[in-house]
KOLDREN-707648 format. One record per residue: residue in three letters; x, y, z of N, C-alpha, C, O in turn. Coordinates in steps of 0.2 Angstrom, whole numbers, always signed. Example, Ala and Ser with C-alpha at 12.3 -4.5 7.8 and 13.67 -1.06 7.14 Angstrom:
# residues 2
+------+-------+-------+-------+-------+-------+-------+-------+-------+-------+-------+-------+-------+
| code |  n_xx |  n_yy |  n_zz | ca_xx | ca_yy | ca_zz |  c_xx |  c_yy |  c_zz |  o_xx |  o_yy |  o_zz |
+------+-------+-------+-------+-------+-------+-------+-------+-------+-------+-------+-------+-------+
|  ala |   +66 |   -28 |   +39 |   +62 |   -22 |   +39 |   +66 |   -16 |   +39 |   +71 |   -17 |   +42 |
|  ser |   +64 |   -11 |   +35 |   +68 |    -5 |   +36 |   +64 |    +0 |   +39 |   +67 |    +6 |   +40 |
+------+-------+-------+-------+-------+-------+-------+-------+-------+-------+-------+-------+-------+
END
This chain:
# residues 136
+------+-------+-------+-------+-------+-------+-------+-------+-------+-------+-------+-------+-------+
| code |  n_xx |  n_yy |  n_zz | ca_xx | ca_yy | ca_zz |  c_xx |  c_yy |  c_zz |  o_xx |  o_yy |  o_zz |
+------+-------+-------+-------+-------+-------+-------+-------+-------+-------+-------+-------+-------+
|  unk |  +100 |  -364 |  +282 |  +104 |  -367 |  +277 |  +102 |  -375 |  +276 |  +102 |  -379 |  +281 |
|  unk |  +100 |  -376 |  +271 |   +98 |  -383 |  +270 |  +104 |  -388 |  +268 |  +110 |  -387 |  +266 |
|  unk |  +102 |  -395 |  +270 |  +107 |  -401 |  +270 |  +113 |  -401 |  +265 |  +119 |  -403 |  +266 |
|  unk |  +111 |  -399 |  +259 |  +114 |  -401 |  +253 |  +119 |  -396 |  +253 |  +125 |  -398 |  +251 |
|  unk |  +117 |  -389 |  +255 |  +120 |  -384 |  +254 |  +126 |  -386 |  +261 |  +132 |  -384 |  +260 |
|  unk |  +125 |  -389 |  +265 |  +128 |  -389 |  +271 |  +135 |  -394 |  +268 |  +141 |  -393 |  +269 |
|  unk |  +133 |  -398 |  +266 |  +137 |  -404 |  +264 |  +143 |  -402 |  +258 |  +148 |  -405 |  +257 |
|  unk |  +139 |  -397 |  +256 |  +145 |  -398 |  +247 |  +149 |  -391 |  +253 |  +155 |  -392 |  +252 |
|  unk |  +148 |  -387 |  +256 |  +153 |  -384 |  +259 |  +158 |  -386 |  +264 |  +163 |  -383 |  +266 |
|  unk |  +156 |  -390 |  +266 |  +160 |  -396 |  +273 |  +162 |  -397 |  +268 |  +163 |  -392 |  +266 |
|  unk |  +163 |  -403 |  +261 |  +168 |  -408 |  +257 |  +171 |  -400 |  +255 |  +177 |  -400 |  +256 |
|  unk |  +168 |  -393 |  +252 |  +174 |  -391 |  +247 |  +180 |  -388 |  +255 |  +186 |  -387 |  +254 |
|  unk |  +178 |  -388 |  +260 |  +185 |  -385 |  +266 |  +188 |  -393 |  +268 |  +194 |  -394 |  +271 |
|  unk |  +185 |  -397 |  +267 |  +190 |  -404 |  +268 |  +194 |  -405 |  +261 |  +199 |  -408 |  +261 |
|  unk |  +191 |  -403 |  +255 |  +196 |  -404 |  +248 |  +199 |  -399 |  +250 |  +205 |  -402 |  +249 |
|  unk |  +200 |  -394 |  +251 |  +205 |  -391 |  +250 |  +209 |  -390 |  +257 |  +215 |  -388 |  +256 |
|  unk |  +208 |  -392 |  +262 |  +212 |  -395 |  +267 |  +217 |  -399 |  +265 |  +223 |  -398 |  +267 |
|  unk |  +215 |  -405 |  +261 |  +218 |  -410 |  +258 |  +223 |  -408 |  +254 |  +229 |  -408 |  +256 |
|  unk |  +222 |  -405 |  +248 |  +224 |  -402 |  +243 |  +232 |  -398 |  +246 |  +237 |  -399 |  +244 |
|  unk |  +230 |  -394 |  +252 |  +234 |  -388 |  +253 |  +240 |  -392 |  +260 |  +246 |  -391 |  +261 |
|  unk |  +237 |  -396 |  +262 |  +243 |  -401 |  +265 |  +244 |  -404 |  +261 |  +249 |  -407 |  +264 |
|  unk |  +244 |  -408 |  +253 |  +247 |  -412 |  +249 |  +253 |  -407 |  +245 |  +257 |  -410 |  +243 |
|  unk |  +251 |  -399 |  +244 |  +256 |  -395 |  +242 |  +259 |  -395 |  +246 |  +265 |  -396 |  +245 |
|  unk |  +257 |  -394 |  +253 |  +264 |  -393 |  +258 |  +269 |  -396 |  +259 |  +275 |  -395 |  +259 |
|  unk |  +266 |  -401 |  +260 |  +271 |  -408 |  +261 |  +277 |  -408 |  +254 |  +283 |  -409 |  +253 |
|  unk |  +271 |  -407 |  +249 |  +279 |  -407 |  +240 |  +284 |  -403 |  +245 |  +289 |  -404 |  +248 |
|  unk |  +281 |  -396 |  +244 |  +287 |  -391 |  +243 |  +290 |  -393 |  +251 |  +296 |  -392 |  +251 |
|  unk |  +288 |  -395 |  +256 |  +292 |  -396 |  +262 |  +299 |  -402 |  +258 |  +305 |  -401 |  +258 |
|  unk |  +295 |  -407 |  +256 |  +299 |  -412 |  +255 |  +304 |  -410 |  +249 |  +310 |  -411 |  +250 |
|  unk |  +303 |  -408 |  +245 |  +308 |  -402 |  +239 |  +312 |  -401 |  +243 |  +318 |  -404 |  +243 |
|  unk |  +309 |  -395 |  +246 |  +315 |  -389 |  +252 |  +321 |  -392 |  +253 |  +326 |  -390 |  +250 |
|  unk |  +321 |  -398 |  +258 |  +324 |  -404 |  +260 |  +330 |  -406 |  +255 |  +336 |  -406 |  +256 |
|  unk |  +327 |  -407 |  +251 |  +330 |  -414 |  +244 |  +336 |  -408 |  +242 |  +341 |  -410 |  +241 |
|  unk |  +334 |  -400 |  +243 |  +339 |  -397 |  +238 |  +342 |  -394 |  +244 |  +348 |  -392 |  +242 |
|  unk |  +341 |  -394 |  +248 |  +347 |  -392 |  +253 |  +352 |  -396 |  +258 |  +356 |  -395 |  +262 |
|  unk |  +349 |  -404 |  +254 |  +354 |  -409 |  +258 |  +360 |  -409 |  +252 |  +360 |  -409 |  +246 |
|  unk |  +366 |  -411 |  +259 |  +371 |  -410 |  +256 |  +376 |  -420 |  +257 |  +377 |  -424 |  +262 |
|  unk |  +378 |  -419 |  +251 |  +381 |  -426 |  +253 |  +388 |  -426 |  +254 |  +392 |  -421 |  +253 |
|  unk |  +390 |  -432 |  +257 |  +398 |  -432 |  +262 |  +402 |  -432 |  +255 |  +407 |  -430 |  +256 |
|  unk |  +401 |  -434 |  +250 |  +408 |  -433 |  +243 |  +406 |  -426 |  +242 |  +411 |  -422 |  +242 |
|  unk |  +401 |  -422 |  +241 |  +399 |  -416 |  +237 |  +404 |  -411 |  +243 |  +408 |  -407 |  +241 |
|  unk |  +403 |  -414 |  +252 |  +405 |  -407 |  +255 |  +414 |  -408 |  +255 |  +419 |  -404 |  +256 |
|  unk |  +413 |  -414 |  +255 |  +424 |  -416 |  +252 |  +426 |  -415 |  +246 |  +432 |  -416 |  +245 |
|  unk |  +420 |  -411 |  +240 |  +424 |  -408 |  +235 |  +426 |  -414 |  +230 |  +430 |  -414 |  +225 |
|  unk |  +422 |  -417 |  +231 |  +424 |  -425 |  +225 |  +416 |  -427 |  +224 |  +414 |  -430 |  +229 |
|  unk |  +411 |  -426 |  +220 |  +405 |  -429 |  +219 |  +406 |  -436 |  +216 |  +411 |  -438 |  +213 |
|  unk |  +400 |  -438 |  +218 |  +402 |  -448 |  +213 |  +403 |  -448 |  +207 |  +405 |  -453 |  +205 |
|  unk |  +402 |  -442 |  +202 |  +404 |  -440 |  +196 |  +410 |  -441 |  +194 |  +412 |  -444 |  +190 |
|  unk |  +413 |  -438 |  +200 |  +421 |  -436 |  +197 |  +420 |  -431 |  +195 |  +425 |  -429 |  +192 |
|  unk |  +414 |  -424 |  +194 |  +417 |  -420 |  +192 |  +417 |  -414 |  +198 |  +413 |  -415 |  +202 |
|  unk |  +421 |  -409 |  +197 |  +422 |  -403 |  +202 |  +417 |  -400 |  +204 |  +413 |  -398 |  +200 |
|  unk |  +416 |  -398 |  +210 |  +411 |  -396 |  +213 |  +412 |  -389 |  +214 |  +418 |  -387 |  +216 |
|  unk |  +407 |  -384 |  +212 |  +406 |  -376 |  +213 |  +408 |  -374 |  +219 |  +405 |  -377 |  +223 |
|  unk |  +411 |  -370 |  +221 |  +414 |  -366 |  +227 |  +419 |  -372 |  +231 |  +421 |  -370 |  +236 |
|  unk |  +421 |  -380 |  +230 |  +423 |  -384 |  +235 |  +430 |  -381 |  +232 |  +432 |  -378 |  +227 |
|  unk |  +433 |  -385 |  +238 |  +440 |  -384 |  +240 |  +446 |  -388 |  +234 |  +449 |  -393 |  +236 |
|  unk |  +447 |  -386 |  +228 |  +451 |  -388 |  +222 |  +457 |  -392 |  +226 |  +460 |  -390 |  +231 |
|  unk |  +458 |  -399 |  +222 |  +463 |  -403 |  +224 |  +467 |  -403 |  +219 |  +464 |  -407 |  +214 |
|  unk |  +472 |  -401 |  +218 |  +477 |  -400 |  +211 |  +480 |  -408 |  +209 |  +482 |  -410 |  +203 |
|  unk |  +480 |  -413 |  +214 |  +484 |  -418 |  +211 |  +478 |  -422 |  +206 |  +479 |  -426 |  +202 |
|  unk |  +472 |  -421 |  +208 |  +466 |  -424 |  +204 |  +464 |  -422 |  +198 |  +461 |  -425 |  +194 |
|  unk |  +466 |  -415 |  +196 |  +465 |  -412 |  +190 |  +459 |  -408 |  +191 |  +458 |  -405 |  +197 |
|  unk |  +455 |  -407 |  +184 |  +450 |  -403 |  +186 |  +448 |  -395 |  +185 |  +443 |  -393 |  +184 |
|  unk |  +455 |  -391 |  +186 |  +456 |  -385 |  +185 |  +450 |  -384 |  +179 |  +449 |  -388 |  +174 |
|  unk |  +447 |  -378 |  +178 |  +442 |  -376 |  +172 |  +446 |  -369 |  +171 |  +447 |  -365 |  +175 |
|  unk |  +447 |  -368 |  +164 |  +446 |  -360 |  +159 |  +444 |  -363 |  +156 |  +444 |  -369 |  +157 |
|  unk |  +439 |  -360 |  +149 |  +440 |  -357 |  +143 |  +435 |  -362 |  +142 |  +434 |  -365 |  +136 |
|  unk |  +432 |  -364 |  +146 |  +426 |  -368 |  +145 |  +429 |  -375 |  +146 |  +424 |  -379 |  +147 |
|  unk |  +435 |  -378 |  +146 |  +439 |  -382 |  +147 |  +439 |  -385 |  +153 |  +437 |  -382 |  +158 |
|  unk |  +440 |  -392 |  +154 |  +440 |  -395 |  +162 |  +447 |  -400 |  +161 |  +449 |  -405 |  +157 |
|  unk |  +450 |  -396 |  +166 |  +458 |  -404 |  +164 |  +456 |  -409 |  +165 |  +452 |  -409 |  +169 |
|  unk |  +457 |  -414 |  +162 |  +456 |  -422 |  +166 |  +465 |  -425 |  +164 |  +469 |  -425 |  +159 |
|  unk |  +467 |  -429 |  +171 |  +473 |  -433 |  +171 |  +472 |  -437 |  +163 |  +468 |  -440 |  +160 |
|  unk |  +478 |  -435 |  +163 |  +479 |  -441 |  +156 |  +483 |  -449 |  +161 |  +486 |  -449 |  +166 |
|  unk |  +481 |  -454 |  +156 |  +483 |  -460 |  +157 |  +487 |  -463 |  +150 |  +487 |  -460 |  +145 |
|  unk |  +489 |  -468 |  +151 |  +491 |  -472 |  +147 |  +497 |  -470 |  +143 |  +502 |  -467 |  +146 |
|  unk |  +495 |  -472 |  +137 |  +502 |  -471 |  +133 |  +501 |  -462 |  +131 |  +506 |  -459 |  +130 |
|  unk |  +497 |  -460 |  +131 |  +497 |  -453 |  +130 |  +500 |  -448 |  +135 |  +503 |  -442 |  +134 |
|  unk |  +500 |  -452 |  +143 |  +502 |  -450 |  +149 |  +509 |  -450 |  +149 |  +513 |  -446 |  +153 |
|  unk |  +513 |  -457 |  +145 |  +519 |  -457 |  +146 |  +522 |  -454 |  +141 |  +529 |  -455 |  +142 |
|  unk |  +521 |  -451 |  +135 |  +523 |  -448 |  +131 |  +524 |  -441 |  +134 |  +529 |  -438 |  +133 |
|  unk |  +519 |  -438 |  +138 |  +517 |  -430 |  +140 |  +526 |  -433 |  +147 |  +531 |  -430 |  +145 |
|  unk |  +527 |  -437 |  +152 |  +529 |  -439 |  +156 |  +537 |  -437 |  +154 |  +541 |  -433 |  +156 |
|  unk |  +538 |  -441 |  +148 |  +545 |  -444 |  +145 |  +546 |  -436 |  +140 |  +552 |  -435 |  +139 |
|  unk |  +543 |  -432 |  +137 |  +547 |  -425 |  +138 |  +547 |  -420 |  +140 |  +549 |  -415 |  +138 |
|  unk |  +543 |  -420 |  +147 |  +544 |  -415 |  +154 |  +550 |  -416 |  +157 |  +553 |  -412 |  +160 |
|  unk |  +551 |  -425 |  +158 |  +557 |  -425 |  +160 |  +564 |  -423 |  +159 |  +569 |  -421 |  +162 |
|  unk |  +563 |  -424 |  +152 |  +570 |  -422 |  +146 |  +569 |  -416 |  +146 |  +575 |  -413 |  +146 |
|  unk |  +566 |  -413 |  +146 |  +567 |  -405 |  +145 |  +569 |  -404 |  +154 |  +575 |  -402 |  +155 |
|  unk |  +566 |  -404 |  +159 |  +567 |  -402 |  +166 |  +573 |  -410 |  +170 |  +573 |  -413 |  +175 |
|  unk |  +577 |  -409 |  +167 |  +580 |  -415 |  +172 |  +581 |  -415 |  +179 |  +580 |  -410 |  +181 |
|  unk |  +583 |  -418 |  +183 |  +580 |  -421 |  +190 |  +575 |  -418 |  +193 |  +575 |  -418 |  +199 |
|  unk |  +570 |  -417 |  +188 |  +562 |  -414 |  +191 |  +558 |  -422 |  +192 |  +560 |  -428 |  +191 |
|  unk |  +552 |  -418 |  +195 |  +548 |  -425 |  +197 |  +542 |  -423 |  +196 |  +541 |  -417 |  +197 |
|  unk |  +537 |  -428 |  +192 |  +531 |  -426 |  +188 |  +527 |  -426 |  +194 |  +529 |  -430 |  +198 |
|  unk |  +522 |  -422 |  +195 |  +515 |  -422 |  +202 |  +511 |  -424 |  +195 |  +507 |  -427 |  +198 |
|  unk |  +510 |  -424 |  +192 |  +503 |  -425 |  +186 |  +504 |  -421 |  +178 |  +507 |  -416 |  +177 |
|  unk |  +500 |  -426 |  +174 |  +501 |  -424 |  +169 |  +492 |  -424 |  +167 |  +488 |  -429 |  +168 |
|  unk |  +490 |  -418 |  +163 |  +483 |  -418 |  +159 |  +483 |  -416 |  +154 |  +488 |  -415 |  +150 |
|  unk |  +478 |  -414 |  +152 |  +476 |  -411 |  +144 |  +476 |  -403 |  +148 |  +474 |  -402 |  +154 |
|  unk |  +478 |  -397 |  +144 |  +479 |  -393 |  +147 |  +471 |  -388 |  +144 |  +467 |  -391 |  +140 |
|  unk |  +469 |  -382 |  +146 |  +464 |  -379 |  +143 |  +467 |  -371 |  +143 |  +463 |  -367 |  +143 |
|  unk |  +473 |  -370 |  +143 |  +476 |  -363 |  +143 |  +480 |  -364 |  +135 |  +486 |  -362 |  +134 |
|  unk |  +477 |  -368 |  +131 |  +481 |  -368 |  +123 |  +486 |  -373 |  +123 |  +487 |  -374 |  +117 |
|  unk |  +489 |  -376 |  +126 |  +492 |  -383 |  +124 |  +488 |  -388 |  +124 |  +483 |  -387 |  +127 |
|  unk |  +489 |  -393 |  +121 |  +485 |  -399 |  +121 |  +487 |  -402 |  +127 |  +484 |  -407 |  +129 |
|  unk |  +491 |  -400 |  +130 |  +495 |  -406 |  +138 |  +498 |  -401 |  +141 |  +499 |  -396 |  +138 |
|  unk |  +501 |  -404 |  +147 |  +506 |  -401 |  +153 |  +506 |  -406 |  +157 |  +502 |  -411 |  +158 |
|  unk |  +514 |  -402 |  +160 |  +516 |  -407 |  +165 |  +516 |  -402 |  +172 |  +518 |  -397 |  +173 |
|  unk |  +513 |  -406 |  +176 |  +517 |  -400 |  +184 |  +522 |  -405 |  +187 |  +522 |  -410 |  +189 |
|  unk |  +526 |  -399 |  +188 |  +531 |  -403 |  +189 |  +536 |  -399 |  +195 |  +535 |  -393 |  +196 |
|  unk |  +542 |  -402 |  +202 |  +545 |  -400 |  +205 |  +551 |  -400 |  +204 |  +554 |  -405 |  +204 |
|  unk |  +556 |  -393 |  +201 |  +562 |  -396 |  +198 |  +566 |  -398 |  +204 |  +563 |  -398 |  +210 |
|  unk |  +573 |  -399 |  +203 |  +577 |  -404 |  +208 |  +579 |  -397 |  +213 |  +584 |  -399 |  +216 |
|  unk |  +578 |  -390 |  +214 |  +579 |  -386 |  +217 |  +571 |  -383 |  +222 |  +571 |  -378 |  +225 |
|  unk |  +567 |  -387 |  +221 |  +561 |  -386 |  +224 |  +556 |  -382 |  +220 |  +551 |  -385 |  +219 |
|  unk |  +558 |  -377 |  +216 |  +553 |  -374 |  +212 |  +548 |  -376 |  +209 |  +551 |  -381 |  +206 |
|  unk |  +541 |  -376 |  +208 |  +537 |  -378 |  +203 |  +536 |  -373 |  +196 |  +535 |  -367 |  +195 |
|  unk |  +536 |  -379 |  +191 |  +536 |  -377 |  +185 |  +530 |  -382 |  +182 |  +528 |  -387 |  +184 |
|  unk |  +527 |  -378 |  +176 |  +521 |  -381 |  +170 |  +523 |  -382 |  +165 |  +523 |  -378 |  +161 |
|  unk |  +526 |  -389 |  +162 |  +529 |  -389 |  +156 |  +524 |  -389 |  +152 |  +520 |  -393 |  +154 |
|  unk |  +522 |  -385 |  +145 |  +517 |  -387 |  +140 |  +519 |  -392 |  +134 |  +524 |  -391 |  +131 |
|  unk |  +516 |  -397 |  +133 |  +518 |  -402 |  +127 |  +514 |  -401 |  +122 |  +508 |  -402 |  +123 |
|  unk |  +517 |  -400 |  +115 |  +510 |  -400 |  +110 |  +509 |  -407 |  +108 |  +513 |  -412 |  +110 |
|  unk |  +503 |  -408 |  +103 |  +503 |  -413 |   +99 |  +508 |  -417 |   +99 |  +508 |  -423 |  +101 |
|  unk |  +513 |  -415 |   +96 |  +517 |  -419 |   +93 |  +522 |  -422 |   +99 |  +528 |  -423 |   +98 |
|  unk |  +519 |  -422 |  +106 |  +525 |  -423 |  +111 |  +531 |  -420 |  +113 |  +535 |  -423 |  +116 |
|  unk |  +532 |  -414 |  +110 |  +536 |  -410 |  +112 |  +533 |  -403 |  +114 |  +528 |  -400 |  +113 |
|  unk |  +539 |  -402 |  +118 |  +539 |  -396 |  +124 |  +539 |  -391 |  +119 |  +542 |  -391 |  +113 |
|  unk |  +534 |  -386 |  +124 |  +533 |  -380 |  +119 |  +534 |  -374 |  +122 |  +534 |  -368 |  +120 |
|  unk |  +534 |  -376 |  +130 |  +535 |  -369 |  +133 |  +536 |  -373 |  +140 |  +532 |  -378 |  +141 |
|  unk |  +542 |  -370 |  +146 |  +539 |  -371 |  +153 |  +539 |  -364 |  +155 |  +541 |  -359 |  +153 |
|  unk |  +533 |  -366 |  +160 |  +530 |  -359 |  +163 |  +534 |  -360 |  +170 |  +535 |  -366 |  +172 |
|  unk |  +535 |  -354 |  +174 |  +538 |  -356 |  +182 |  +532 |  -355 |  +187 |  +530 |  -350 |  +186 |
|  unk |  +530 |  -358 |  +190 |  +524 |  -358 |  +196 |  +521 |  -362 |  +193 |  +522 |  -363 |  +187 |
|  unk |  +514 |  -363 |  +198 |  +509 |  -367 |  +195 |  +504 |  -365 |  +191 |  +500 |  -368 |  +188 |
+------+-------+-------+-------+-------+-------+-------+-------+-------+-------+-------+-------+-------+
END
C-alpha cells in the first residue's frame, strides 16, 4: 500500500472518530437537558406560573383547565365585584378564591358556607349570581 493511500485512510478513521464523538456528546448532552427536572416544575409551580402536566393541582392558586380554558385568579376591581355577590347570595360564607371560570360562567366564587360545606357560586357578566353549585 503506498504512502498516499495510507494517509487519506488514517484522516478518513480519525474524521470520523471525530465526527461520531461530536454526535455523541450532542445527543448525550440532549439526553441530559430533557430529563432534568427543576425544583419549581417538581413542586408543580413552573417560573411561568403556568400548571404543570401530571403535578399535584393546588386549588387555592387557580389553574384548573376544561374546554380548553385555564382559570386564572381574578384581582382587582373585577375580584371584588365576583367577592361582594358570593357573599350576598351565601351569607356567613367565606371566599377561598375567586376566578374567571371555564365550565360557562364568566367567574366563580369557591366558597365555605358557615356550616362547613363547600359550595361554587357562578357570577355572570353582569355581577350577578347565576347559579351555586354544592362541592367543589
Amino acid at each position: 500500500m503506498n504512502t498516499f493511500r495510507k494517509a487519506a485512510i488514517s484522516l478518513g478513521i480519525v474524521g470520523a472518530t471525530l465526527t461520531g464523538g461530536a454526535v455523541g456528546a450532542a445527543m448525550v448532552g440532549t439526553s441530559s437537558a430533557q430529563t432534568t427536572t427543576t425544583p419549581s416544575a417538581a413542586a408543580g409551580t413552573p417560573a411561568a406560573g403556568a400548571p404543570v402536566a401530571g403535578a399535584a393541582h393546588d386549588p387555592t392558586q387557580g389553574g384548573h383547565m376544561a374546554n380548553g380554558i385555564t382559570e386564572v385568579l381574578l384581582t382587582g376591581d373585577t375580584a371584588t365585584k365576583v367577592k361582594d355577590a358570593a357573599l350576598a347570595a351565601v351569607p356567613g360564607g367565606t371566599i377561598e378564591r375567586v376566578e374567571n371560570d371555564a365550565e360557562g360562567s364568566p367567574y366563580e366564587a369557591h366558597m365555605t358556607k358557615a356550616d362547613g360545606t363547600h359550595v361554587t357560586v357562578k357570577v355572570g357578566a353582569d355581577f350577578k349570581v347565576t347559579t351555586i353549585e354544592t362541592g367543589r
